[in-house]
N, C-alpha and C positions, 0 to 999 in steps of 0.2 A: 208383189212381183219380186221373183228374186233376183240377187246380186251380184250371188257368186260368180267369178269368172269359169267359164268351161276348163276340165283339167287338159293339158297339154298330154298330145297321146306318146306314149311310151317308148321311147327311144331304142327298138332292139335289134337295133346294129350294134349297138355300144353295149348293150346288153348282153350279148350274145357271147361278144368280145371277151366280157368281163368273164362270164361264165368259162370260155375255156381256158379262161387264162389260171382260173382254177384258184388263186389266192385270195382273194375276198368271199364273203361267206355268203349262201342268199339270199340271209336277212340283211347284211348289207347292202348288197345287189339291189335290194327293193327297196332296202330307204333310201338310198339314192336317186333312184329311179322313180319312186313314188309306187310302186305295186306289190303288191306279195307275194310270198312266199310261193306259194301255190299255183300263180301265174308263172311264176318263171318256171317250175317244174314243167307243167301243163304243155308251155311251150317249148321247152326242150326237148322232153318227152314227142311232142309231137313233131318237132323238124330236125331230131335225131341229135340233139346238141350233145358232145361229149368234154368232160373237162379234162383234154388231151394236154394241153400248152402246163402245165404245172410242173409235168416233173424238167419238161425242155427249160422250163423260166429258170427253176432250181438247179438244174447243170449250168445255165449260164451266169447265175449270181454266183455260184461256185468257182469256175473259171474268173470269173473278176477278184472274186476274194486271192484266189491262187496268186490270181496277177499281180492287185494292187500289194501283197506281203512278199513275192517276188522284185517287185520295183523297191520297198523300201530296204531290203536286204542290198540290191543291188548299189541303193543310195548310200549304203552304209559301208558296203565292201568301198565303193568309189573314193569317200571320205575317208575312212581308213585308208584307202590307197594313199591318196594326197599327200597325209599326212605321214606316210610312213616314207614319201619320196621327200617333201618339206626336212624331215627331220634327217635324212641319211644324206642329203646335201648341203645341210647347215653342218652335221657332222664334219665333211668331207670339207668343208669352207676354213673352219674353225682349228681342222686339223694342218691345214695350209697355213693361216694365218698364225699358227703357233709354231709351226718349225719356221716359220719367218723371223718370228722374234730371235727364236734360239739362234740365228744363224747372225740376224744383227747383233745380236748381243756377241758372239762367237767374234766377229769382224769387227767388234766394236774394242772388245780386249785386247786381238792380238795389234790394230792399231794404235793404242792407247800403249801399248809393251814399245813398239815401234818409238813411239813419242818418246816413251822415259829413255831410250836407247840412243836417241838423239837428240835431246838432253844431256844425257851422261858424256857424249860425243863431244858436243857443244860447248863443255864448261874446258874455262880456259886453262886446268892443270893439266885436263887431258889433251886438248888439244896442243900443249905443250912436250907432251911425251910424246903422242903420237911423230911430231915433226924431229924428236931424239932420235926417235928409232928410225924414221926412214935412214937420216943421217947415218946413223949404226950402221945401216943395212945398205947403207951403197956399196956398190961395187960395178962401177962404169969397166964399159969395158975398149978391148982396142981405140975405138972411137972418140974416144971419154962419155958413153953416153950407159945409161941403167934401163933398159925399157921399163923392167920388171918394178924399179923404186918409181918410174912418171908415174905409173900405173897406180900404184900407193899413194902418191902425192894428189893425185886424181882424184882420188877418192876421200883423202883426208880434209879437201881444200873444200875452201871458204862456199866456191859456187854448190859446189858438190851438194853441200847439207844446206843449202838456200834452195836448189830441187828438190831432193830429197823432202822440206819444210812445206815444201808447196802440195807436194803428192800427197801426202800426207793428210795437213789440211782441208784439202778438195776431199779426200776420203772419209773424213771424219764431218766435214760437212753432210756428205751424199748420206753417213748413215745416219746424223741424226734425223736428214728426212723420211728416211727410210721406217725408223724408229719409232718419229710422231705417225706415221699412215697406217705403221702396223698394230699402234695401242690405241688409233683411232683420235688423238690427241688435237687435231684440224678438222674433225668433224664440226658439223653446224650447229649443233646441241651444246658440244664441248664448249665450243667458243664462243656461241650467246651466254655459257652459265659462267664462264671466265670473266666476260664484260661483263655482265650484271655484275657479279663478286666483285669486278674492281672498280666500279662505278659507285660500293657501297665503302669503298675503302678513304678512311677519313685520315690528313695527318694535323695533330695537335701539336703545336708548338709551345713547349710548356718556358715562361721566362723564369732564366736561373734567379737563386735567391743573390739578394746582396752580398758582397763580401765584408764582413766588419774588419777595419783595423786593427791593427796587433799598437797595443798601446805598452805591452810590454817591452 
């Protein structure tokens, strides 16, 4: 008695399929399917099958290809884009942050001019001449009064260059903030690698040598 199991009858919906779709070969077609060659002609032949869907499949893998090498140019112009906006506004950041310098540094001079200027004001040969000359330069008038010499005195005196001292100050405070923000100087990078450095900073106290006596 035999064993074998009955063969399952032949699928040719899928079949048929397969055939118009016109890429698989029909010796494939039949060992997939389990029949021949022959048979699938037989029935093609007899229920008019044509292999029409090939060149359609082939326009549409074509159109994909087009597609999928269209999206990655697009992915690439995109990324070039990016980066060419990244970079022309790091440009533009960079070009900011350098006439910033140049302009504290500019304010930092003519301050610091300012300083030596009242200094040289400051020291008391000058401010001993300056109070000759107003002297020199009086000339009160009907009233006994100089407006012209107060005006002088105003400006040579004590309070005068104690404003003057303060404006000053407050100005040359504002730029070194100014200064540290624009070299970046208070960033959080900056100032953990400052502590750390000074965390590693050791002081040795060396004891002086003896002094020997002079027995001379």
């Amino acid at each position: 008695m035999s064993t074998e199991k009955p063969q399952a009858p032949a699928d040719w919906d899928k079949i048929e399929l397969d055939y118009r779709a016109g890429i698989k070969s029909l010796r494939q077609i039949g060992a997939e399917h389990g029949i021949s060659e022959g048979a699938i002609r037989k029935r093609a032949k007899r229920d008019e099958w044509t292999r029409d869907l090939s060149e359609r499949i082939q326009d549409k893998a074509e159109q994909l290809v087009r597609k999928e090498a269209v999206r990655k140019e697009v992915r690439a112009e995109r990324a070039a884009s990016e980066r060419e906006v990244v970079d022309a506004n790091a440009q533009a950041v960079a070009d900011i942050r350098l006439a910033h310098r140049r302009d504290i540094s500019r304010a930092r001079r003519v301050t610091n001019a300012l300083l030596d200027e009242l200094e040289q004001q400051a020291d008391p040969e000058t401010v001993q001449l300056l109070e000759t000359l107003g002297e020199l330069l009086y000339k009160p008038d009907d009233k006994g009064r100089d407006k012209l010499n107060e005006l002088y005195q105003a400006v040579i005196s004590l309070p005068e260059r104690s404003k003057t001292m303060k404006v000053l100050a407050e100005s040359l405070a504002k730029l070194v903030d100014l200064e540290r923000t624009a070299f970046g100087m208070d960033s959080k990078e900056l100032v953990g690698v400052a502590a750390r450095a000074g965390a590693r900073i050791a002081v040795e106290f060396v004891k002086p040598a003896p002094v020997e006596d002079d027995d001379d």
